[in-house]
TORPA-4810 file (N, C-alpha, C, O; in nm, 3 decimals):
<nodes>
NODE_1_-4.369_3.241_6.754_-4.321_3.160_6.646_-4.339_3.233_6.512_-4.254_3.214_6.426_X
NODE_2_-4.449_3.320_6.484_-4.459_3.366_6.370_-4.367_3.482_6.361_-4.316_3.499_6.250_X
NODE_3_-4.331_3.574_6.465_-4.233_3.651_6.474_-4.110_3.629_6.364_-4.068_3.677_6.259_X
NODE_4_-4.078_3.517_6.464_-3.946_3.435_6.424_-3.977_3.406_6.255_-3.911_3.472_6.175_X
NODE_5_-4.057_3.327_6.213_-4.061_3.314_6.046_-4.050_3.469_5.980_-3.973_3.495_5.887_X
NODE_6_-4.144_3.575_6.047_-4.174_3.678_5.977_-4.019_3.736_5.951_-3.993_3.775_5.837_X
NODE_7_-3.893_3.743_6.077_-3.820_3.769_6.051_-3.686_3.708_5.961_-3.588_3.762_5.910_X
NODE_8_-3.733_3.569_5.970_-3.622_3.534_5.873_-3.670_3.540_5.744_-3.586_3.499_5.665_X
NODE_9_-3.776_3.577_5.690_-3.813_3.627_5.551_-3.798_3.765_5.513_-3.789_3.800_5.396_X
NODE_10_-3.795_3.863_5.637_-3.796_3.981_5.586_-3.658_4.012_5.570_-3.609_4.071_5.474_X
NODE_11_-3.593_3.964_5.679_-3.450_3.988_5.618_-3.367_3.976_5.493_-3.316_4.075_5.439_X
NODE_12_-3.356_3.869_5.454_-3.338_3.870_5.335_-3.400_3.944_5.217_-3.329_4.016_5.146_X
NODE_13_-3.511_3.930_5.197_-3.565_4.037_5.131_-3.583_4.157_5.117_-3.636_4.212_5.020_X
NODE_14_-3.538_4.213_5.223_-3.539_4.334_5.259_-3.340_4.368_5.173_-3.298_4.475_5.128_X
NODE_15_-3.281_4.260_5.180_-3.101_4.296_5.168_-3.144_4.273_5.022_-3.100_4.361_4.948_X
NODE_16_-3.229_4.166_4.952_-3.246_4.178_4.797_-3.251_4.294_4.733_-3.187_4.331_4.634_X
NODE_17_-3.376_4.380_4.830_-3.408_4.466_4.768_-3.336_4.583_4.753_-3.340_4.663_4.659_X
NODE_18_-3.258_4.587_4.875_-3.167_4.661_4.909_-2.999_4.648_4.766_-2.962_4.740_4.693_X
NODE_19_-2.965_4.573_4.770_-2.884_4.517_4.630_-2.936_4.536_4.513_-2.863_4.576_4.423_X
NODE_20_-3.056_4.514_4.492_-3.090_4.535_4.373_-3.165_4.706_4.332_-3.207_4.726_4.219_X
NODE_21_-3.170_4.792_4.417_-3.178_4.936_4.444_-3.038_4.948_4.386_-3.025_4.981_4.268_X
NODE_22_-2.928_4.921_4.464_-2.803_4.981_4.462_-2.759_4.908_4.318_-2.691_4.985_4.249_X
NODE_23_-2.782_4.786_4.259_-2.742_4.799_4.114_-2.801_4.882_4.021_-2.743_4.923_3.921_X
NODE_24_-2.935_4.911_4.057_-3.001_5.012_3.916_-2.953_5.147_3.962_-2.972_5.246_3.891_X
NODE_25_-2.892_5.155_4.074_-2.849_5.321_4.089_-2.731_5.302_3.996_-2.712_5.384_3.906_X
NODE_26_-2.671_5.223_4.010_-2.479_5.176_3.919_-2.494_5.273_3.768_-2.421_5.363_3.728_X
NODE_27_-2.622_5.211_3.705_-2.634_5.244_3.559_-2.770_5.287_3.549_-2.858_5.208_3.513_X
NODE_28_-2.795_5.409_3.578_-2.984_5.470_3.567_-2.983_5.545_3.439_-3.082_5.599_3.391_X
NODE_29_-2.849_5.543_3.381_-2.874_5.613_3.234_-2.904_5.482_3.108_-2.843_5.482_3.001_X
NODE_30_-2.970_5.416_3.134_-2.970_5.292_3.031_-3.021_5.315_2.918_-3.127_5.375_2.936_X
NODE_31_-2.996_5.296_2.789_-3.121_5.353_2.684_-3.190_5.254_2.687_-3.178_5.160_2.765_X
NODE_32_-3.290_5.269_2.580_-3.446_5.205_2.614_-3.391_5.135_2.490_-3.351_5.222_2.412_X
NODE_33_-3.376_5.023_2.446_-3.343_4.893_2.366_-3.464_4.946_2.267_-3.426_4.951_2.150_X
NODE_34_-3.613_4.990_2.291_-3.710_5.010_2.189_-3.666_5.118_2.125_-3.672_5.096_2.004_X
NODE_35_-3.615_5.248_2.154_-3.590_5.329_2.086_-3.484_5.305_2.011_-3.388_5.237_2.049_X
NODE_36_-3.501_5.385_1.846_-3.408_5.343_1.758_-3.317_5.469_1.773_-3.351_5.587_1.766_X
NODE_37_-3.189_5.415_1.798_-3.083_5.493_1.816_-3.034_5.622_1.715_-3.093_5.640_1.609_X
NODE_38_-2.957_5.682_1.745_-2.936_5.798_1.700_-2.848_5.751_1.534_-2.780_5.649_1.531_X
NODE_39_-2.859_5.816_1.442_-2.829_5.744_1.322_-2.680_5.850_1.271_-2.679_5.972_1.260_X
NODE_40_-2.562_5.752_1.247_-2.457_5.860_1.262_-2.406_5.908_1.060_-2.414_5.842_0.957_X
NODE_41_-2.361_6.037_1.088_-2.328_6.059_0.975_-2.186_6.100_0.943_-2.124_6.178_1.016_X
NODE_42_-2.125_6.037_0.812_-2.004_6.069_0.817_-1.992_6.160_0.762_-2.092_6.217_0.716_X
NODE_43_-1.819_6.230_0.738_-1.806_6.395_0.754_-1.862_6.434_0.618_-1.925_6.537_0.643_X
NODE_44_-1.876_6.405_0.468_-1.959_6.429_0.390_-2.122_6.412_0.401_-2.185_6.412_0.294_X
NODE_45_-2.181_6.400_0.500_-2.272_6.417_0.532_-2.360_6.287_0.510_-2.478_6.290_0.545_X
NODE_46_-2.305_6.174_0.453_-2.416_6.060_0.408_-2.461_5.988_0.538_-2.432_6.029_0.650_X
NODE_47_-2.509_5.915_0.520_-2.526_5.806_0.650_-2.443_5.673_0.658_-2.422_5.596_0.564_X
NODE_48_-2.398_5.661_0.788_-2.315_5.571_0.778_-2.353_5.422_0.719_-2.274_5.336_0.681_X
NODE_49_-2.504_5.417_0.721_-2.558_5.354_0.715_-2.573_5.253_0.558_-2.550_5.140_0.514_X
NODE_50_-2.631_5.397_0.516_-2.651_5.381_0.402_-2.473_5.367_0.305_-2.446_5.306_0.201_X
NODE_51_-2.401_5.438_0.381_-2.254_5.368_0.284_-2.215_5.208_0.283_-2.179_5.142_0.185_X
NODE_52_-2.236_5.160_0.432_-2.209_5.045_0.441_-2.272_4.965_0.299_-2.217_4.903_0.208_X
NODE_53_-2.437_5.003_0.334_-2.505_4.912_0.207_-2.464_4.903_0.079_-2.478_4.806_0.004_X
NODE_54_-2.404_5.025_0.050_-2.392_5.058_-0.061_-2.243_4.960_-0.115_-2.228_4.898_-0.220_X
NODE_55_-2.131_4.979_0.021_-2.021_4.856_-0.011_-2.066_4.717_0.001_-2.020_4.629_-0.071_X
NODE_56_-2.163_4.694_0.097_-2.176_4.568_0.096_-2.260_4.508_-0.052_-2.235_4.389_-0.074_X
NODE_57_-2.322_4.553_-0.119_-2.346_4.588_-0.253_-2.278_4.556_-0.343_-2.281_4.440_-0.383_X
NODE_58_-2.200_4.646_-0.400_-2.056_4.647_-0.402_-1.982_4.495_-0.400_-1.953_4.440_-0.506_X
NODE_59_-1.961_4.449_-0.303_-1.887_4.358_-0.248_-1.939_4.202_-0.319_-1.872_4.106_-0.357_X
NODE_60_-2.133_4.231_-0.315_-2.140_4.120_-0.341_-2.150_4.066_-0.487_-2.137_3.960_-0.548_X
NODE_61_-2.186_4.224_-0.517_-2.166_4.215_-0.700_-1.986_4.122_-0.713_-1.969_4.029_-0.792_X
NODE_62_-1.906_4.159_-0.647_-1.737_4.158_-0.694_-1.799_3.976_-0.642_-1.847_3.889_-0.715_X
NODE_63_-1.778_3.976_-0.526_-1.814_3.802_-0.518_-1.903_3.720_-0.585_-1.896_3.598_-0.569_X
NODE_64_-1.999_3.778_-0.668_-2.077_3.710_-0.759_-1.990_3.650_-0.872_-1.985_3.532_-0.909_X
NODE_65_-1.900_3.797_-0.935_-1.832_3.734_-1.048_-1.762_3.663_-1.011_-1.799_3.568_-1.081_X
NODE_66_-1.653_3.611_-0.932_-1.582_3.505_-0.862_-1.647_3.405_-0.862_-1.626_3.300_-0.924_X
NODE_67_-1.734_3.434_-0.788_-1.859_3.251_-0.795_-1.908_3.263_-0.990_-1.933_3.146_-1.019_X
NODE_68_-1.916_3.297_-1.041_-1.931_3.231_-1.148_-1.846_3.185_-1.224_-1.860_3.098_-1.310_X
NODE_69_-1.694_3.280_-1.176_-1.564_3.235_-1.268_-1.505_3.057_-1.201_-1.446_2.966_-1.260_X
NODE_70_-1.559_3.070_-1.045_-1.514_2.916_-1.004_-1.627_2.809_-1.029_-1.605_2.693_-0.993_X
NODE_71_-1.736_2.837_-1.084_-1.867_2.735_-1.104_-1.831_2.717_-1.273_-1.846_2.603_-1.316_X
NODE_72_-1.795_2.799_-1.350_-1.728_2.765_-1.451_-1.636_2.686_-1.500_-1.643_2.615_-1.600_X
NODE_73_-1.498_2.711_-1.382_-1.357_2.616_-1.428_-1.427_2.474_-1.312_-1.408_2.365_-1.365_X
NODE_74_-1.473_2.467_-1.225_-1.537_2.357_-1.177_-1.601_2.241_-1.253_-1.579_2.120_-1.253_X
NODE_75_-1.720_2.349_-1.341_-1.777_2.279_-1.446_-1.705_2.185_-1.550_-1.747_2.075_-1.585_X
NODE_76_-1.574_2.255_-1.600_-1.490_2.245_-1.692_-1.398_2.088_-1.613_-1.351_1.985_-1.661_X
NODE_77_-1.407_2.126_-1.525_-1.337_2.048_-1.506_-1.411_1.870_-1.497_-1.355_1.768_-1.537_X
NODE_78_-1.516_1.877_-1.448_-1.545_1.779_-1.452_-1.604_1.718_-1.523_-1.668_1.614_-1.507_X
NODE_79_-1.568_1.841_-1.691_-1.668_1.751_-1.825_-1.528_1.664_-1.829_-1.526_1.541_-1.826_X
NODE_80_-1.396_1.760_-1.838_-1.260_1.670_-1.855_-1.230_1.517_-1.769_-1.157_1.419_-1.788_X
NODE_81_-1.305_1.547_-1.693_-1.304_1.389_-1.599_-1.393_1.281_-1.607_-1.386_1.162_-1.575_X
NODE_82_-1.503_1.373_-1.671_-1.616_1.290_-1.707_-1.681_1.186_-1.614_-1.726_1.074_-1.642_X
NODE_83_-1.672_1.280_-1.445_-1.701_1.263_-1.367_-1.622_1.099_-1.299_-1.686_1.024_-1.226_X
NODE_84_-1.489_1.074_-1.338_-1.424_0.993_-1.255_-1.324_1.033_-1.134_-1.322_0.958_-1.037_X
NODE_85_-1.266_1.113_-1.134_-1.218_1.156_-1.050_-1.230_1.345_-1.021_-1.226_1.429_-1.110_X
NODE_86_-1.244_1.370_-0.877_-1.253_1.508_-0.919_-1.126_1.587_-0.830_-1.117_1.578_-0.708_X
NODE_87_-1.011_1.682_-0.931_-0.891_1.669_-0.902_-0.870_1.794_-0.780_-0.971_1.833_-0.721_X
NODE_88_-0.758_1.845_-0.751_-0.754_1.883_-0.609_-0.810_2.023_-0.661_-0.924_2.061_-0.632_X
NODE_89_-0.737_2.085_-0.726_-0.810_2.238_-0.789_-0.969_2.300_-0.761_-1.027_2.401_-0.722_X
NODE_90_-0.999_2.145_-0.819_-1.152_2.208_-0.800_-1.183_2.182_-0.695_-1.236_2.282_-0.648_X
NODE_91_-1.181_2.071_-0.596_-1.207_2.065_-0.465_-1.160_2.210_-0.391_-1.221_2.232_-0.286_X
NODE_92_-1.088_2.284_-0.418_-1.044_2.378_-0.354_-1.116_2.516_-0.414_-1.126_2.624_-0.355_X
NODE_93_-1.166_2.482_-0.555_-1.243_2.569_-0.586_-1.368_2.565_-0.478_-1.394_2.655_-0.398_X
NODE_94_-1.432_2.453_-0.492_-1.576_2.441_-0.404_-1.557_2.468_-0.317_-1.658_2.528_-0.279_X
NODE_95_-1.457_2.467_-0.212_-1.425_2.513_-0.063_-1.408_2.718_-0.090_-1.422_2.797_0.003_X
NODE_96_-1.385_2.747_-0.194_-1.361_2.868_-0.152_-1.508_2.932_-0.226_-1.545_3.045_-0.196_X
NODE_97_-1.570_2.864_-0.304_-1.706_2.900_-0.337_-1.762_2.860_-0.217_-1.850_2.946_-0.209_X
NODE_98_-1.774_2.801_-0.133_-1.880_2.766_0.029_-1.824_2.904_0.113_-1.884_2.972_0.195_X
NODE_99_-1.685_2.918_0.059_-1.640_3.061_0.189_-1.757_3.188_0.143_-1.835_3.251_0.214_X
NODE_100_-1.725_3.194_-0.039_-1.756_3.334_-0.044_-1.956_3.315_-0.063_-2.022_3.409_-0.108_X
NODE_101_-2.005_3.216_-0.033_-2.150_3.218_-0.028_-2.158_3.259_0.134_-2.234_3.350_0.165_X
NODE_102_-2.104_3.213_0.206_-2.106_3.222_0.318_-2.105_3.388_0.387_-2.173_3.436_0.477_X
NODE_103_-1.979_3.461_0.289_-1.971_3.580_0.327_-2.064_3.695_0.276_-2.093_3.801_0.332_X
NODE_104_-2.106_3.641_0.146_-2.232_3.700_0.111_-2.357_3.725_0.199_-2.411_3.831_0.229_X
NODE_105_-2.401_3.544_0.245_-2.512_3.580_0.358_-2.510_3.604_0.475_-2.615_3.588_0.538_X
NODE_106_-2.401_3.646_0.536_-2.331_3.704_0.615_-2.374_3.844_0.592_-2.445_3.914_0.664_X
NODE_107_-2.324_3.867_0.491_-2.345_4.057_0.434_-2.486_4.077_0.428_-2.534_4.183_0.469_X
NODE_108_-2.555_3.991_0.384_-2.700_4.032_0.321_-2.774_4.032_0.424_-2.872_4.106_0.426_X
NODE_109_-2.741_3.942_0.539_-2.818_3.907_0.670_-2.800_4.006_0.774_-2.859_3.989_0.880_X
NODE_110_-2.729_4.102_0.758_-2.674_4.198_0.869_-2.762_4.269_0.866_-2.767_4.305_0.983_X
NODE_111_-2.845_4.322_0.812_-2.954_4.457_0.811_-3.093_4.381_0.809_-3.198_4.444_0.808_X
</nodes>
């Protein structure tokens, strides 16, 4: 009787192990996730790295002034309403000020 158990456990386990041999043979060149990868440079020699930052930079300076030019006519607008109605313009301002905050911490959050 113990035969019989011993063999219906080894079998299977024995084909696990066997499958799971033959997947790590598939891909034995894996890099090691801890090591920090090779850092690439473009053909003037900078780092790719460091250009990105430098546009994303860049980018958020240009979207800053935008968010202040739409927190401005926003403002404006609702001294003119004197907070009774607030008209479609600026609602569409605030929707595209939520986009470009959004794409900012988007940018800033990547590194």
């Amino acid at each position: 009787m113990t035969s019989f158990i011993r063999n219906q456990f080894t079998k299977p386990a024995l084909a696990a192990l066997l499958l799971g041999l033959a997947a790590w043979a598939q891909f034995p060149d894996q890099p090691n996730p801890r090591e920090k990868p090779e850092e690439r440079r473009l053909p003037n020699g900078k780092l790719q790295s460091e250009a990105i930052l430098k546009a994303d930079y860049e980018a958020n300076l240009k979207d800053l002034t935008s968010l202040r030019t739409r927190l401005n006519a926003v403002e404006e607008e609702l001294k003119k309403t004197q907070g009774q109605v607030l008209s479609l313009k600026a609602t569409k301002d605030l929707e595209e000020i939520e986009k470009t905050a959004r794409r900012m911490r988007g940018r800033m959050t990547r590194y």
